[in-house]
Every structure is written in structure tokens, then in C-alpha cells.
N, C-alpha and C positions, 0 to 999 in steps of 0.2 A: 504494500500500500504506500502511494506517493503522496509524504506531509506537504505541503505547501504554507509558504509565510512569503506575508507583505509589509511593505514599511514605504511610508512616505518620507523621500531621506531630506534630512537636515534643509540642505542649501536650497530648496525647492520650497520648504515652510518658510525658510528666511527669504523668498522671494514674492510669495505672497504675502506673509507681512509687509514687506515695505509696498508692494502695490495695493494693498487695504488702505494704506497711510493716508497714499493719495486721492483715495477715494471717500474719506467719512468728512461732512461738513457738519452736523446738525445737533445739538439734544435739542430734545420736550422733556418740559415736567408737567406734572397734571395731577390729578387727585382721585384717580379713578383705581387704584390700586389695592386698595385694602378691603376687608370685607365692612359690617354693619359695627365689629367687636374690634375693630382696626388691626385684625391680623392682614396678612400679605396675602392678594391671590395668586397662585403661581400663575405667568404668564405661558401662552401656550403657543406655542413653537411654530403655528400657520399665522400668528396673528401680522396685522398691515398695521398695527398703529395703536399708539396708548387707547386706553377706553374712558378717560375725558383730558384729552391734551390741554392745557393753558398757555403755555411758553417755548416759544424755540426759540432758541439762539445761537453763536458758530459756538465750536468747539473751544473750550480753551487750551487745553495740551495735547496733543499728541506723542506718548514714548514707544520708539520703537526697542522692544529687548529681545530680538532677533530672529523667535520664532513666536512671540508673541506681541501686540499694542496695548499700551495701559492708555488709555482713552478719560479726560477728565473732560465734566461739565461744569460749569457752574450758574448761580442765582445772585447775580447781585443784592445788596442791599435792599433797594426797592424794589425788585421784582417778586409777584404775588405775595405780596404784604398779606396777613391773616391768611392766605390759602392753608391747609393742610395736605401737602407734598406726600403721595406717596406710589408713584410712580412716573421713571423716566426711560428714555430712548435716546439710543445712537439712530443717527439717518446717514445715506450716504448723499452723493453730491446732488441725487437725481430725487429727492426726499424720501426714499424709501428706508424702511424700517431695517434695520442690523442686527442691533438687541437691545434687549426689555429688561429693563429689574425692576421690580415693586415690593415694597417695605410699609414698615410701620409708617405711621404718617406723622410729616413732622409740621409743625404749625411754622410756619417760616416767617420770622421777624423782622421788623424795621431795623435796617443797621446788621443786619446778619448774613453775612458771605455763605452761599452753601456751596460744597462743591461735593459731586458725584465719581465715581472711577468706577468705572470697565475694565475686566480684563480679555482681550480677546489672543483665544490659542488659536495657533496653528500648526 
């Protein structure tokens, strides 16, 4: 009987990584993330987009660590003052959805910087 094994080698991840780089412009934050008791609902893997988006804006960082992006959002100050934040999204350049995380919800404050991370493998 003939084993077989595959592997997707290194320098091939590390080259979609850096062409992911080029291609993610967007978060959303929104408030459609949690349940009634503000647990998290897990986001599902067909979805096109938050389920009540309020905010997009560019990305703030971009790290490339070689075979992976740590991808950071953030909420200025002023942005959705009193909202309760608890779910966000990467988009790429064309708006389309990347990926979803939803969390507890946080009431997001006047004068309060929020910042989100992604880590995306490859």
C-alpha cells in the first residue's frame, strides 16, 4: 500500500503572504456580534459581511511574519461613541469580507483608542 503526504512548502506561504499584504484595505466594526446575554456568536465561514456593520475604515498596520499577517484595526476616539462593539472584519481592496471575529461587547468611549488584530496563516 502507497502512503502518500503533502505539504504546502514554506516559500510558497511566504509568497502569499506578502500578496494578501497587498490586497486587504478595510475593517468594520458593528455591534451585531454577540448574543441577547453578550456572549460571542461564532461567525460562520460562508458569511459576506458583519451582521450590523457601523464603521469602516483603512487599515492601520499591516505585519508581514512571513508565513503569516498580523493585520491591526482601529476606533479612534470619536468613532461610535456609546456603541457596544462586538464584532469586526478585514475586507480586501475590492470590499469583500477576509475575516470575522466577534467578542464580548465593549461599550466604546469618548477619548478611547480601540485597536483590533488579526492573525492571518498561511
Amino acid at each position: 500500500m502507497l502512503v502518500q503526504s503533502a505539504v504546502v512548502v514554506t516559500a510558497h506561504r511566504q509568497r502569499m503572504a506578502a500578496y494578501m499584504a497587498t490586497q486587504l484595505a478595510l475593517v468594520a466594526f458593528g455591534d451585531g456580534g454577540s448574543d441577547a446575554s453578550g456572549n460571542p456568536i461564532a461567525p460562520l465561514p460562508i458569511a459576506s459581511g458583519l451582521q450590523s456593520e457601523k464603521l469602516r475604515k483603512s487599515l492601520f498596520s499591516i505585519q508581514n511574519t512571513g508565513t503569516s499577517l498580523v493585520v491591526t484595526g482601529a476606533m479612534e476616539s470619536a468613532d461610535l461613541v456609546g456603541v457596544n462593539v462586538s464584532e469586526a472584519s478585514i475586507l480586501d481592496i475590492a470590499g469583500r469580507v477576509v475575516a470575522i471575529k466577534t467578542f464580548k461587547p465593549i461599550n466604546k468611549l469618548v477619548n478611547t483608542r480601540y485597536e483590533i488584530k488579526f492573525t492571518l496563516n498561511f
